[in-house]
C-alpha positions in Angstrom: 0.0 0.0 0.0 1.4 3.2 -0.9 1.3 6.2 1.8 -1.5 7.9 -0.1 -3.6 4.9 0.4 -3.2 4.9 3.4 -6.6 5.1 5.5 -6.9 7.8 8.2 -9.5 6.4 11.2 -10.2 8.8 13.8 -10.3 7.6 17.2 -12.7 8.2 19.7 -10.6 10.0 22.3 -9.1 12.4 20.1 -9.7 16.3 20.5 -9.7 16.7 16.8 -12.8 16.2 15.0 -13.4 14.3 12.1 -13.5 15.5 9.1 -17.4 15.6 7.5 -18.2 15.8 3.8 -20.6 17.9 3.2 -23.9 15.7 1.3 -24.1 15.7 -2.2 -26.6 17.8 -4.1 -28.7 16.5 -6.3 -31.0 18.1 -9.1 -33.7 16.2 -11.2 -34.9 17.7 -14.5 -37.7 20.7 -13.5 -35.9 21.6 -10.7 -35.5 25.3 -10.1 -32.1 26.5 -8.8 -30.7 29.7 -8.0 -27.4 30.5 -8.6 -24.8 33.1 -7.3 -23.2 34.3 -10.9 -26.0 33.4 -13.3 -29.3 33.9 -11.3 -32.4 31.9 -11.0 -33.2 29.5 -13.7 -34.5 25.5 -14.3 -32.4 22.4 -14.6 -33.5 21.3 -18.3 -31.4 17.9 -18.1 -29.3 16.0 -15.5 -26.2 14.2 -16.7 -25.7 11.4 -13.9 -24.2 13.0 -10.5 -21.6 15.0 -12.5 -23.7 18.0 -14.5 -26.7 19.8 -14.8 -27.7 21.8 -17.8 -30.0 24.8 -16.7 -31.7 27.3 -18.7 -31.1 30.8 -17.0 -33.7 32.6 -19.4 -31.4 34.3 -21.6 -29.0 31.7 -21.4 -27.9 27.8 -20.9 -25.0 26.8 -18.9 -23.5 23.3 -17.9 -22.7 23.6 -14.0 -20.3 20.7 -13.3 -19.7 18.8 -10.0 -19.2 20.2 -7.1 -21.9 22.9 -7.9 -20.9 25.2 -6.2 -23.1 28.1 -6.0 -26.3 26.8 -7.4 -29.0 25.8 -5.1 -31.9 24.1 -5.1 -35.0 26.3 -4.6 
């Protein structure tokens, strides 16, 4: 195993907490989002867990994984 492999487990009686991955987010096709450059718009199609395609009115734009900065209304 090479030392990036390695797996990090925290134990119990440590004062650091462990780290926590935010959950993923998740958009079907009809949801309305809101993002912060483009505004608000709908998702128009979902590619798996890695892209949404949304229609911001006056534009389309293809907001990758981690989607940051769009939210779902």
């Amino acid at each position: 195993m090479r030392k990036s492999e390695a797996v990090h487990r925290h134990l119990p009686t440590s004062p650091f907490k462990p780290r926590v991955e935010p959950p993923r987010k998740e958009f079907a096709v009809g949801d309305r989002v809101t993002h912060d450059t483009y505004g608000l718009g709908r998702a128009i199609a979902v590619e798996g867990d890695t892209a949404v395609l949304v229609d911001f009115g006056t534009r389309q734009e293809r907001i990758t994984q981690p989607f940051t900065g769009m939210f779902k209304l």
